[in-house]
C-alpha positions in Angstrom: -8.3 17.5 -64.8 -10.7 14.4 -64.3 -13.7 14.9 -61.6 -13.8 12.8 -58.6 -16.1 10.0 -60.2 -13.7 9.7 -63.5 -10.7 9.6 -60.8 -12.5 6.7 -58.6 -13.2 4.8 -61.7 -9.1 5.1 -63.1 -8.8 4.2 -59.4 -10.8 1.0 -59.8 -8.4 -0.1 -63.1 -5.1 0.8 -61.7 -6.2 -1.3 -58.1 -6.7 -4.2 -61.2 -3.7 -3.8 -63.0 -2.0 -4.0 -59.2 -3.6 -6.8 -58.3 -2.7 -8.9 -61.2 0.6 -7.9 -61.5 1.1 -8.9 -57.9 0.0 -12.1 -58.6 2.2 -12.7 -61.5 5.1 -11.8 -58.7 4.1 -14.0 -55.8 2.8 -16.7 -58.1 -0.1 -18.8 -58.9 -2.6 -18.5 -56.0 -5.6 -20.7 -54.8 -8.4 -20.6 -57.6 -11.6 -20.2 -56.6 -14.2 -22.8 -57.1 -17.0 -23.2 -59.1 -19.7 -24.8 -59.6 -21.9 -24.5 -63.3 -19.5 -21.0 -63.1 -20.8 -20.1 -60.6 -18.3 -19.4 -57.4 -18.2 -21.1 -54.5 -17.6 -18.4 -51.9 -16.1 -18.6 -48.6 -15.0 -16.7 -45.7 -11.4 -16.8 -46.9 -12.3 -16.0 -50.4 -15.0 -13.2 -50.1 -12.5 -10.4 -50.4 -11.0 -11.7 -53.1 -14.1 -12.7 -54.9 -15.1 -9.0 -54.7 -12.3 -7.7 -56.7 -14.4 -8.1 -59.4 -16.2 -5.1 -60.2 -19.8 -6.4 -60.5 -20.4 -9.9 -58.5 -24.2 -11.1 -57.5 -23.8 -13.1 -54.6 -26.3 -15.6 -53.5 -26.7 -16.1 -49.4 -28.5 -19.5 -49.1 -29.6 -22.9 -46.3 -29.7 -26.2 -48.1 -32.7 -26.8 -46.0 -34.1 -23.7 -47.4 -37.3 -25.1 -50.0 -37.2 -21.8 -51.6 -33.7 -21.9 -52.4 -34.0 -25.3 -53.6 -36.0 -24.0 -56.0 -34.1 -21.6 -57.1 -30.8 -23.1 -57.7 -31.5 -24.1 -61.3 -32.4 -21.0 -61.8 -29.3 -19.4 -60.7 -27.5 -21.5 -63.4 -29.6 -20.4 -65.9 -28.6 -16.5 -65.5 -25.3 -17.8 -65.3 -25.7 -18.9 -68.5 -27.8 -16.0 -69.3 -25.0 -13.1 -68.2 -22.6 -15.0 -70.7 -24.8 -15.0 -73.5 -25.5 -11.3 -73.4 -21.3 -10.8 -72.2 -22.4 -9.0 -68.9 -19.8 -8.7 -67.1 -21.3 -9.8 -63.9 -19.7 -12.8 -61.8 -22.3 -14.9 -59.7 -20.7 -16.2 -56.5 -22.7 -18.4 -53.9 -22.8 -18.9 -50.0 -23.4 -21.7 -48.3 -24.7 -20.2 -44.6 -24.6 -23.3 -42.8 -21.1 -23.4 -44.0 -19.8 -19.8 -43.3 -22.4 -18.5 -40.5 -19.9 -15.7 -39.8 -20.0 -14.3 -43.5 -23.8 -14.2 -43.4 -23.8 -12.3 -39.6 -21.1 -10.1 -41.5 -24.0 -9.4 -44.4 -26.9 -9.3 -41.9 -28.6 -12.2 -43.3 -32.2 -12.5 -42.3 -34.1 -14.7 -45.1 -33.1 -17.0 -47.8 -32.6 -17.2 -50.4 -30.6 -13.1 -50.3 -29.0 -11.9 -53.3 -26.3 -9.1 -53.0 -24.9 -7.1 -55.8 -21.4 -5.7 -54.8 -20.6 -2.6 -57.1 -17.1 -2.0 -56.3 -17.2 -3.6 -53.3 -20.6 -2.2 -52.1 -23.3 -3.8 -51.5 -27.1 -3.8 -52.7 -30.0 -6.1 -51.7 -32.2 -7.6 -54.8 -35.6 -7.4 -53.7 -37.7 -8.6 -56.9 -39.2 -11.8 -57.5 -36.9 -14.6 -58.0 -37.5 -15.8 -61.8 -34.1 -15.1 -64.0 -35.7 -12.6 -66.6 -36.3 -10.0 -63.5 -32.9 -11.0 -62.0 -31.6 -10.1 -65.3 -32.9 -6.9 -66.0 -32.3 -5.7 -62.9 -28.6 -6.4 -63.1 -28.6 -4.8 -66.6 -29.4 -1.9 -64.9 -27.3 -1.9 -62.4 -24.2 -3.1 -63.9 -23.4 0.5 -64.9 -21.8 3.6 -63.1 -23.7 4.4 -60.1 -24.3 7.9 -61.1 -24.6 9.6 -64.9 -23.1 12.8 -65.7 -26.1 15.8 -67.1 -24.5 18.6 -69.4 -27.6 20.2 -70.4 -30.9 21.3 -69.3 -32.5 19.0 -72.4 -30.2 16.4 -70.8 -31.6 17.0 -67.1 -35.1 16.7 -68.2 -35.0 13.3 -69.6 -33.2 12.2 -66.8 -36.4 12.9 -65.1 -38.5 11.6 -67.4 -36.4 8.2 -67.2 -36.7 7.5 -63.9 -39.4 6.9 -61.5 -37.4 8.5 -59.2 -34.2 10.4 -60.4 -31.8 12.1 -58.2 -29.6 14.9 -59.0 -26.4 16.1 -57.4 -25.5 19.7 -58.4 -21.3 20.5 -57.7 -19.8 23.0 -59.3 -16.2 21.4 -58.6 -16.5 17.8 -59.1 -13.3 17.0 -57.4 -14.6 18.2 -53.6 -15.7 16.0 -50.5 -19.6 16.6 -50.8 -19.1 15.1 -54.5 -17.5 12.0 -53.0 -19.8 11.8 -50.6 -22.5 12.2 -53.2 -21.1 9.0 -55.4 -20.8 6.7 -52.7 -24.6 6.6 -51.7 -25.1 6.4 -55.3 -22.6 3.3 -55.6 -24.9 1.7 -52.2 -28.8 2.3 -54.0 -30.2 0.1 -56.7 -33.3 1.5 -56.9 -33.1 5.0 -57.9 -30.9 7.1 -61.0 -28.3 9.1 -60.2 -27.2 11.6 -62.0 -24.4 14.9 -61.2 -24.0 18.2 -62.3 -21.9 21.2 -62.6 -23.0 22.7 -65.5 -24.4 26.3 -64.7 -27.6 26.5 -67.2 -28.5 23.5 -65.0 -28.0 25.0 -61.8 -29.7 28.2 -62.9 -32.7 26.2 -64.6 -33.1 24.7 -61.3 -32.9 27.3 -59.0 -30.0 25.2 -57.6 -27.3 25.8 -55.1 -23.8 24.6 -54.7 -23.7 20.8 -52.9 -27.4 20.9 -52.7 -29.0 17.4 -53.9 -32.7 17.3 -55.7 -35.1 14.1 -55.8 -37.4 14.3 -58.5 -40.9 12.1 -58.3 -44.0 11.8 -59.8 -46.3 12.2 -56.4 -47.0 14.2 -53.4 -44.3 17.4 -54.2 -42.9 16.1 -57.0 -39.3 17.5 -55.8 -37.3 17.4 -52.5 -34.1 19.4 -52.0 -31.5 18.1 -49.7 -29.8 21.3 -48.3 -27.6 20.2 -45.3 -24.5 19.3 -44.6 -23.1 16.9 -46.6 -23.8 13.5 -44.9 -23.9 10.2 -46.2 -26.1 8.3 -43.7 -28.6 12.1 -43.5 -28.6 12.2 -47.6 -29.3 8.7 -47.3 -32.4 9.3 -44.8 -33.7 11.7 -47.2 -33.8 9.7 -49.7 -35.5 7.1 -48.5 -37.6 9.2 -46.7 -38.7 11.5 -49.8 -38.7 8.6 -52.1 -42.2 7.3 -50.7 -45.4 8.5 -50.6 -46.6 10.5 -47.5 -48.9 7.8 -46.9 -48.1 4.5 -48.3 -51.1 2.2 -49.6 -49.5 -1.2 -48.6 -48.6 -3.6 -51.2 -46.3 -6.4 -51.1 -43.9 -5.6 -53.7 -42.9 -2.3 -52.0 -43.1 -3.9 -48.1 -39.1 -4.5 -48.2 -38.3 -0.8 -49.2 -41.2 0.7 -46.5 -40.1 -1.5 -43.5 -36.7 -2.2 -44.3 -35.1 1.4 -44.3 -33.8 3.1 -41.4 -37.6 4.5 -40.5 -38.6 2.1 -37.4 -42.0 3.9 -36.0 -45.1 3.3 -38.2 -48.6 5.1 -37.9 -50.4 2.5 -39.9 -54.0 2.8 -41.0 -56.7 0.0 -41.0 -59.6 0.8 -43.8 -61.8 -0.8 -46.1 -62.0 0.2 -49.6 -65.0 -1.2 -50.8 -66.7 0.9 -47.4 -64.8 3.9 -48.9 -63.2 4.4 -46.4 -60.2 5.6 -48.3 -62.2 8.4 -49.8 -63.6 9.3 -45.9 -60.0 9.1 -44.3 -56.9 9.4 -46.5 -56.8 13.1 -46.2 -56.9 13.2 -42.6 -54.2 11.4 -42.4 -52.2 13.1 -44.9 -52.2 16.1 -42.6 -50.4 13.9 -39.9 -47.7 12.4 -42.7 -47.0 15.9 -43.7 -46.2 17.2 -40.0 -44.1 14.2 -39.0 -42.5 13.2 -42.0 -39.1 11.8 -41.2 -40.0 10.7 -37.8 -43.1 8.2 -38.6 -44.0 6.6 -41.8 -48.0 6.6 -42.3 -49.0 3.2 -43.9 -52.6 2.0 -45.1 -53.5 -1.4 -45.1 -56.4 -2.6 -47.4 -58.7 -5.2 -44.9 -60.6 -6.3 -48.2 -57.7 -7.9 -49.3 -57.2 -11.2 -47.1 -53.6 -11.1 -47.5 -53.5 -7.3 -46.2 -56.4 -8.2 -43.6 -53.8 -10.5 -41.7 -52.0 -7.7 -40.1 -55.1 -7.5 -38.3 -54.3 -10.2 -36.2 -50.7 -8.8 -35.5 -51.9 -5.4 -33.5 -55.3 -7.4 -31.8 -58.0 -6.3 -34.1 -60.6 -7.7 -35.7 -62.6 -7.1 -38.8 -65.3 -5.5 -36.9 -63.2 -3.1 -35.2 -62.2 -1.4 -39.2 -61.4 1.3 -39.4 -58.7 1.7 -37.4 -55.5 2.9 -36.2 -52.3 1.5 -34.5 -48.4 2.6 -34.3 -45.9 -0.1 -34.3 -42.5 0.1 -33.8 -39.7 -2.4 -35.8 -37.2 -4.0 -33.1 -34.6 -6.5 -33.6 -36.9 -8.7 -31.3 -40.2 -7.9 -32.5 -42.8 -5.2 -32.8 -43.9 -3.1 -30.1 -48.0 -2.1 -30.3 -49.7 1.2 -29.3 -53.3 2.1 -29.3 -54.9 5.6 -29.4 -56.8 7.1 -26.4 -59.8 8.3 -28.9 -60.1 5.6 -31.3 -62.3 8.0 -33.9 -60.4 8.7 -37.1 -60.4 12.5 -37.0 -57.9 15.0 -37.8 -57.2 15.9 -34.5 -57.3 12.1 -32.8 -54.8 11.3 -35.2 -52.6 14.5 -35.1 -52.8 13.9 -31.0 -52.2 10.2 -31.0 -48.8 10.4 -33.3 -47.8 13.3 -30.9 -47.8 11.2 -27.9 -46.5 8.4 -29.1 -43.2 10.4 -30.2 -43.6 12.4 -27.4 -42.8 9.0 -25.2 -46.4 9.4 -23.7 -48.2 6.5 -24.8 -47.9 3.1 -22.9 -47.2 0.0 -24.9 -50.2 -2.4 -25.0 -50.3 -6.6 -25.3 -52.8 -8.7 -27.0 -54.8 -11.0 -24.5 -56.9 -13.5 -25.5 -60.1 -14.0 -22.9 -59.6 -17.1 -20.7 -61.4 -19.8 -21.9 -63.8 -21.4 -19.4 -62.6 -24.3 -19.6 -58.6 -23.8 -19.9 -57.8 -26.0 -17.1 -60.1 -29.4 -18.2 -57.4 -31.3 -19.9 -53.9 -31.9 -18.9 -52.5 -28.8 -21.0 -53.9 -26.4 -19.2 -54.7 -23.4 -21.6 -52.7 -20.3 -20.8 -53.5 -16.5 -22.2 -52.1 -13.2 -22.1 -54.6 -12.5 -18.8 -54.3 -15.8 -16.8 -50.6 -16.5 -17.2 -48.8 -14.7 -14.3 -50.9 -16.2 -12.2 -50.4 -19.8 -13.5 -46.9 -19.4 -14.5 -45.2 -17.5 -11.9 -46.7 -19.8 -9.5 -43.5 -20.6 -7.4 -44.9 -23.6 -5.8 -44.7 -25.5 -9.1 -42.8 -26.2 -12.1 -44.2 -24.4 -15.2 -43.3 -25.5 -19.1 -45.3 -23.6 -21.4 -45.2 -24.3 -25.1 -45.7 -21.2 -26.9 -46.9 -21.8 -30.5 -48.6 -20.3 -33.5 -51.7 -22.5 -35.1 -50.3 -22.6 -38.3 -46.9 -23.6 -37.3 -46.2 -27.5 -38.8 -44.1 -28.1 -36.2 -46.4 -27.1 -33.6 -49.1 -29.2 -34.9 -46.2 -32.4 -35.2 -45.5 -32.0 -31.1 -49.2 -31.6 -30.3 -50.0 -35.5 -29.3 -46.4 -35.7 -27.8 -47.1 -32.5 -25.6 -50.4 -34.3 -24.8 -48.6 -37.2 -23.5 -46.7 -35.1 -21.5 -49.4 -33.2 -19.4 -51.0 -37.3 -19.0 -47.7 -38.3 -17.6 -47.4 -35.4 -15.2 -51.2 -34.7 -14.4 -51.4 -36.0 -10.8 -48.0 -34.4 -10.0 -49.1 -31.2 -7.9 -45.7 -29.7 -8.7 -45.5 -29.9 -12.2 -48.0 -27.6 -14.3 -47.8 -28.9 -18.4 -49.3 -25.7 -20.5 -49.3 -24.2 -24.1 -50.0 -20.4 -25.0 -51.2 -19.2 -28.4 -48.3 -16.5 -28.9 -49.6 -15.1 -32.0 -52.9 -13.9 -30.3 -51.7 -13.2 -26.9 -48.2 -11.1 -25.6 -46.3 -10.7 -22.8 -44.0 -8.3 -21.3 -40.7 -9.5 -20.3 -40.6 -12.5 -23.3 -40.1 -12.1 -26.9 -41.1 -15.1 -29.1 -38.6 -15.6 -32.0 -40.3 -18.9 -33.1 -42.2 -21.6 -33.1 -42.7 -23.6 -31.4 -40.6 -22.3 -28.3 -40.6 -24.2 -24.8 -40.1 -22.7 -21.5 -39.7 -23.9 -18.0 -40.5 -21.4 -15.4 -38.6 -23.0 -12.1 -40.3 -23.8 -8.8 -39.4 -21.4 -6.6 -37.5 -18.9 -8.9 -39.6 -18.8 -11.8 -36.6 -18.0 -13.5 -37.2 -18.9 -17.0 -35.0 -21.9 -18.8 -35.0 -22.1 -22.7 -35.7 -25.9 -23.9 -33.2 -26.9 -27.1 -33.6 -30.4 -26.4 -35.1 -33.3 -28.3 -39.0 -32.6 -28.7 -39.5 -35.8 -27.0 -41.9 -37.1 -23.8 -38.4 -38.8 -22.6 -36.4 -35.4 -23.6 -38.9 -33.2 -21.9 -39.4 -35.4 -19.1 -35.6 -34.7 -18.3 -35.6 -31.8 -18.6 -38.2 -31.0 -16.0 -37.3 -34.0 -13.4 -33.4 -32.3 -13.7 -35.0 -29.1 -12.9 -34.2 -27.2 -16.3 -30.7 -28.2 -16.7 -30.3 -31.4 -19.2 -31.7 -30.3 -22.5 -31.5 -26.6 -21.8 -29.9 -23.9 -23.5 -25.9 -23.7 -23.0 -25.3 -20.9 -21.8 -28.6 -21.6 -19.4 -27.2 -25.1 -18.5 -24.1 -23.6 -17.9 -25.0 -20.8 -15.4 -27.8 -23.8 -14.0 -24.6 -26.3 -12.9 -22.5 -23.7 -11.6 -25.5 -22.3 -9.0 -25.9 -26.4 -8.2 -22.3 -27.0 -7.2 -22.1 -23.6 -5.0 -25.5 -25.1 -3.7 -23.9 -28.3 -3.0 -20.6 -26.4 -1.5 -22.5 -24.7 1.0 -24.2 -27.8 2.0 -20.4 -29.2 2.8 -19.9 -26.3 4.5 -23.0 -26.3 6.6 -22.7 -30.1 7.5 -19.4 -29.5 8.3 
């Protein structure tokens, strides 16, 4: 009798031998394109492109400078994956093209590349040069999980991997085991192996359906012992997989705040003050007690790259060390501060308590007001001086929102200028800019830079600019009081409130 994983893979083969066959029945069909063999991947095509059992897709923007870089690259591990006769197909995806296909793969950067085993999916996250791209396929261009037969066996499964993973079934053929192999089939970055060998179990200590992580830190060994679940087994994992607290680095900041974890208790110390040697075990005590609810990161503030998150949560280098909690939303981070800033055991315990009980307020960064914000025609807005400039109804408001490093924000500055001198004696029009990476507000979430807003005379209902970046374009877009140039669905709602306007005027006159 074969097990579950021998049946899905005689599964896999007879779904091929299917598919071909029906092709030789209906005919030739569409090929594919290619170009430098590699495919061109559509929409229409994508299903059929993953009948293939290994296929690395690339997600890309022709705009994109990074992927421009990258696409010679890509030709050379074409070339490479024949040379060695891995039997991995490369596939590519225009996003500009097919925007629905990269929503449908939750495409957030480019260039993304995608390994589908059998169909499933898993995200590269190495560096982009073709001997790391290549290794790591060779790895993963293998059955997601290996079977152990011996206790000799088990052991240098653990030794193998950095983190190995062990499912222990004593009948190979049941749902848990399914269940099991297909969060295998979705990781790349652990090993996988099964069991139902009985010296193994007993070696072990192991119990039927339970699954082990095996690790070189903090316990060395996990045991998942619930219910067979494939999105809990794969919350354990990810959880038990990382330190209790993580010292940041970059090559590791896709795996800590890209999982499922969204709430982060994340530490601000200075190595060369030793702090680390002061602090790390009080907050070790913390990780321990909420492990699975908050992940406990430390960020290094000697290192300048590290020392930027600074500036994310509103400290400065003075203020180290420190403490914050963010939380990950699809529209930013939210910041909280502790009541007792001292890094004790017991400030730290209470301040991740709190914040997971739902009894901290969220707090904004806000710049002081600078004495002279008001001396030029941009009048200089922060997080504590713009409801009362902005929401003035007697006037309307545009505020630029910008970062200082932002290229683009630095291309509109003398054309914003020229703005605020066109419309400086106009008492009902208020030209302003707000620094959005030092100050926050509320009710608006900044997805880029820069982003302009109009807050309406007597409304201050805020209108979206998506016009040209022009004094003409803006100039419109304020004299037509937020309608041409403004977002569609804005525009839209704008016209329809001006013709009921107009209707009841008729109606009125009438």
């Amino acid at each position: 009798m074969h097990s579950v994983f021998e049946h899905l893979s005689l599964n896999m083969e007879l779904l091929k031998i299917l598919f071909v066959t029906a092709l030789c029945v209906a005919g030739s069909t569409a090929k594919i394109k290619e170009e430098d063999g590699i495919m061109i991947v559509t929409k229409d095509n994508f299903e059929e492109v993953l009948e293939d059992t290994y296929v690395l897709i690339e997600f890309y923007a022709p705009w994109c400078g990074s992927c421009t870089k990258f696409a010679p690259k890509y030709v050379e591990l074409a070339k490479a994956l024949k040379e060695i006769e891995l039997d991995v197909k490369l596939g590519k995806v225009d996003t500009t093209e097919e925007p629905e296909l990269a929503q449908m793969q939750e495409i957030q950067s480019y260039p993304t590349l995608k390994l589908f085993r059998d169909g499933v999916p898993i995200k590269y996250q190495g560096d982009l040069e073709v001997s790391t791209v290549l290794d790591w396929l060779t790895k993963k261009a293998t059955p997601p999980a290996e079977e152990i037969k011996s206790i000799r066996g088990a052991k240098k499964f653990i030794k193998k991997h950095e983190i190995a993973i062990i499912g222990f079934f004593k009948d190979l053929e049941t749902k848990d085991a399914e269940t099991f192999w297909h969060v295998a089939n979705a990781n790349g970055d652990y090993g996988f192996g099964f069991t139902n060998t009985e010296s193994v179990f007993k070696e072990f200590k192991a119990e039927d359906g339970q699954v082990f992580l095996f690790k070189n830190f903090d316990e060395r060994q996990n045991v998942y012992k619930k219910k067979m679940d494939a999105k809990k087994l794969q919350e354990f994992i990810e959880t038990s997989s990382i330190p209790l607290v993580v010292d940041f680095d970059e090559k590791i900041s896709q795996k800590v705040f890209g999982g499922s974890n969204k709430d982060f208790l994340v530490a601000f110390l200075s190595e060369d003050d030793g702090d680390y040697d002061n602090y790390a075990e009080e907050f070790t005590k913390t990780a321990k007690k909420y492990r699975g609810k908050m992940m406990v990161v430390t960020f290094n503030v000697d290192d300048p790259q590290q020392a930027q998150m600074l500036d994310y949560v509103g400290l400065k280098t003075k203020d180290v060390p420190a403490m914050r909690i963010i939380k990950i939303l699809d529209k930013g981070i939210h910041k909280y501060k502790p009541e007792n800033p001292e890094l004790k055991d017991k400030n730290i315990y209470d301040f991740a308590s709190k914040y997971l009980k739902g009894e901290l307020k969220r707090y904004f960064s806000a710049e002081d007001v600078p004495e002279d914000w008001d001396a030029k025609p941009v009048k200089v807005l922060t997080g504590k001086n713009f409801k009362k400039i902005a929401m003035d109804k007697s006037k309307h408001v545009l505020v630029e929102f910008y970062a200082p490093w932002c290229g683009h924000c630095k291309q509109l500055a003398p054309i914003y200028d020229e703005l605020a001198e066109k419309y400086e004696n106009n008492k009902k029009v208020v030209i302003a800019k707000l620094d959005a990476t030092a100050n926050e507000l509320e009710d608006i979430d900044i997805q880029g830079y820069p982003t302009i807003i109009l807050f309406k005379k007597g409304t201050n209902k805020a209108i979206h600019f998506e016009g040209n970046r022009t004094v003409e374009g803006m100039s419109k877009f304020i004299d037509s009081d937020g309608i041409e140039g403004a977002k569609e669905e804005e525009k839209d709602e704008k016209v329809e409130a001006k013709e009921e306007d107009e209707e009841g005027l008729s109606k009125d006159e009438l």
